[in-house]
N, C-alpha and C positions, 0 to 999 in steps of 0.2 A: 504494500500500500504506500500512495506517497505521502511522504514527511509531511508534506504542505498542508495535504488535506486531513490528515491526522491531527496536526496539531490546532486545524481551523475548526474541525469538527469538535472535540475536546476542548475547544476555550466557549464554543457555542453553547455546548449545555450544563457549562459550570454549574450554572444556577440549580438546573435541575437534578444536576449529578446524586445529590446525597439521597433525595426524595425514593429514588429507582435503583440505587447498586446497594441491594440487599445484601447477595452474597460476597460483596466485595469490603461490604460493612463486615460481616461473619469473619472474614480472610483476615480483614486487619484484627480483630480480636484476637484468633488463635495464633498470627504471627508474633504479636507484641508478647503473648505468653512465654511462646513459645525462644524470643529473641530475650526474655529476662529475666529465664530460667536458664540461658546458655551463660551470659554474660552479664558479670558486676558490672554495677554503678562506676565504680574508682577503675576499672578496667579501660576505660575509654575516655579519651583525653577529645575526639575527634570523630565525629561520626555523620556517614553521608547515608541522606535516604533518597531514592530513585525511586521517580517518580510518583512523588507526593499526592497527586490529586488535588483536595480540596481537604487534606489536613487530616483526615481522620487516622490515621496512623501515626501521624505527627504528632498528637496533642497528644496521644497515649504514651508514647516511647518519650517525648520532651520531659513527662513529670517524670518519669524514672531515671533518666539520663538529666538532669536536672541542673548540672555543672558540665555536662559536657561541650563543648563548641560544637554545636548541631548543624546541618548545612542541608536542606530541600531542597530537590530539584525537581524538575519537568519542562517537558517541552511543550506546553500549553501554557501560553500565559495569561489567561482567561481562567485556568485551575490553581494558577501559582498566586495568582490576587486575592481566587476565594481563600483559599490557605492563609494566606496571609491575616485577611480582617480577621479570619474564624481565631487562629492568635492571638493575635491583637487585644482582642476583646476579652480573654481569657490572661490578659496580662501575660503570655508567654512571648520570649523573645526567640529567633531563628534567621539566620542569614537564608535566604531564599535564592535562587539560582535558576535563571532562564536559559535550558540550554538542551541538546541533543545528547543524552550521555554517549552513543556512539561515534560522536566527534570529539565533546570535551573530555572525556579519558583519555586520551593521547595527548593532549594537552598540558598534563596536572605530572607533576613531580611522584616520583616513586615513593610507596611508603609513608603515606600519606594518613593511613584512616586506619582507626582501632578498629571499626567495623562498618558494614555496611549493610542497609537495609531495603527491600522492594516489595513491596505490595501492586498484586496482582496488575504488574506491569511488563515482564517481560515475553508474554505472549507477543507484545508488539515488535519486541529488536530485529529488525532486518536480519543482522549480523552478528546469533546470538555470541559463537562461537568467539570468535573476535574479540566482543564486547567483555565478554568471560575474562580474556585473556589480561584485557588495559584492567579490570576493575581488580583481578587480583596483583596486578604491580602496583595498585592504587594502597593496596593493603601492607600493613608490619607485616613481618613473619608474625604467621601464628594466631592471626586477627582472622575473625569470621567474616563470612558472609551467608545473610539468610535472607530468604526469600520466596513468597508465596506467588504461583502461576498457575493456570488452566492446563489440566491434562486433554487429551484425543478423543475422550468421553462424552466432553462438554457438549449440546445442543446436539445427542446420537438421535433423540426424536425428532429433531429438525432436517439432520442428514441424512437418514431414513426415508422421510417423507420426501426430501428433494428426489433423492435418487429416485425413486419411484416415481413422480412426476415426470423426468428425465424421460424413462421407460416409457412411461403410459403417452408419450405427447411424439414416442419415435426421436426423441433426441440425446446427443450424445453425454453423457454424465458433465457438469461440471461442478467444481468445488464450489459451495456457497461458506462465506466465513472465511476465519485465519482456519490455518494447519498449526493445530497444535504439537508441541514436542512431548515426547515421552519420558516420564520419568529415568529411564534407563539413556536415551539420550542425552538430558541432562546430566547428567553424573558423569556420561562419558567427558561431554563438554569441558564438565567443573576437571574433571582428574587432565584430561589434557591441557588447562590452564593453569597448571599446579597447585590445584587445592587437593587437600586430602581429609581424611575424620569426616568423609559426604556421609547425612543422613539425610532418608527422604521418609516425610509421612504421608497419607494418602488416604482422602476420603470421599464419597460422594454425598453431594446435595441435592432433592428435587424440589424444585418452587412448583407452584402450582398457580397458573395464571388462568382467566376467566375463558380466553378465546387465544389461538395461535397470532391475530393482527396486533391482542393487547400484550402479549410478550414480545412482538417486534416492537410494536412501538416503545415498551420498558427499552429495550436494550439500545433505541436508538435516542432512548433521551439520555442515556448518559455517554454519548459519545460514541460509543461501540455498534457495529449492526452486524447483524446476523449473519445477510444475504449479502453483502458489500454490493450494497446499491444496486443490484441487477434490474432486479423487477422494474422496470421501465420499457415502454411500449403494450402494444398490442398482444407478442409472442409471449413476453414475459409477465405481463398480467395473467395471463392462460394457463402460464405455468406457476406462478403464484394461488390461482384459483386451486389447479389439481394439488399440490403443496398441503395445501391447506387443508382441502379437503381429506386427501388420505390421512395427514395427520389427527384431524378429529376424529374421525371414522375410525384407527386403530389405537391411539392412544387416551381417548377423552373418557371422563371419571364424571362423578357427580357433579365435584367442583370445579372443572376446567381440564384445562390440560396439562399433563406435566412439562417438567423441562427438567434435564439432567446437567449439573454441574461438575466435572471431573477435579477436585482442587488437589493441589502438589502445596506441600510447604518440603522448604531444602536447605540443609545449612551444611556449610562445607569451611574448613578452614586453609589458610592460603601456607603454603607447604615453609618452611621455614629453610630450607634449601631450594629455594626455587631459582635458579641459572638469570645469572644475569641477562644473557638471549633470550629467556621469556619474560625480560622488563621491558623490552625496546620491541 
């Protein structure tokens, strides 16, 4: 997806963001537990959170990190402002930061962060691989990095129903949505970037929404969509119709219909002999 419109789409429905990311509210919970159970307070002098949102991981990690030099980032700065007042207002202070983390990590001095944190964000990295690599030269030895993202799972009643559309309309399959990565890829990722001590945990969530349009429209008020835009035109109204349809017709309950959320939390830490040629 391009940068541009990611970041245009994402500063649009700031407003609305917290109203509609349920399970991304849930994610930031079980990450912050889960990031201050791993790591003391006095342990971190220094700490970068990737891709903040609209604060709600921020404000939880800030009071426990409470002395540390805290730094938010994101590439939405329409999300970086709500963040900000929602601060603000809370009397918490944070240096806030407009920027692509997979251009400003090549940027930034090695050995930088006691730790670093990401909430259900890097589904989105182009380059996760890559990105892996700068964020743990970004790291001390021996400093974590955690972070909760969408497994392969996510929206299987949606991917279900497209393909079969696909079928039933004589057309050729295409991918509606991100490709999510697998828990197992990840880890390879993280061990190829020299982290080691990777733990992954792994659970499913289903929401249950009214009709399959009002689960699109949830997920395209906070910035994210399902279908990445296809449904436009004639052909793809058609196919949007059959979608729909199958899906009500095989997955619909009393209350609506579900939706599957595949969540990953992962915490790996950055190897303490990690070769100077995987800082550069």
């Amino acid at each position: 997806m391009e940068k541009a419109r990611l970041k245009s789409r994402f500063s649009q429905k700031a407003s609305s963001y917290d109203r509609y990311a349920l399970v991304q509210k849930e994610m930031a919970v079980q990450l912050q537990k889960l990031t201050c159970a791993a790591v003391e307070p006095d342990q971190v002098a220094r700490l970068l959170e990737v891709g903040c949102g609209t604060g709600g991981l921020t404000r939880m990690l800030r009071r426990y990190f409470a002395e540390s030099a805290y730094q938010s980032m994101d590439i939405a700065r329409g999300m970086l402002e709500q963040a900000k007042r929602s601060l603000q207002a809370e009397g918490m202070d944070c240096e806030f930061l407009h920027a692509d983390i997979e251009e400003w990590v090549w940027e930034q001095p090695p050995k930088t962060y006691d730790l670093i944190v990401s909430g259900a964000c890097f589904q989105w990295l182009a380059h996760p691989a890559k990105t892996l690599r700068g964020m743990a030269k970004l790291l001390r030895p021996g400093a974590p990095l955690l972070f909760s993202t969408f497994g392969p799972a996510t929206f299987q009643e949606l991917h279900a129903s497209y393909r079969y559309a696909h079928r039933s309309l004589g057309q050729n399959e295409v991918r509606h949505g991100l490709s999510f990565v697998t828990s197992e890829q990840w880890e390879r990722m993280l061990r190829d970037a020299g982290m080691e001590d990777i733990r992954t945990t792994t659970r499913k969530a289903v929401l249950s929404y009214p009709s399959v349009l009002e689960f699109l429209h949830a997920v395209k008020s906070i910035g994210a969509n399902a279908s990445q835009e296809r449904e436009q035109g004639l052909g793809q109204r058609k196919l949007l119709a059959e979608m729909i349809g199958y899906y009500e017709r095989t997955y619909a309950f009393d209350h609506g219909i579900p939706v599957t959320y595949d969540l990953l939390y992962i915490q790996a830490s950055r190897s303490r002999n990690l070769s100077t040629n995987m800082e550069s």
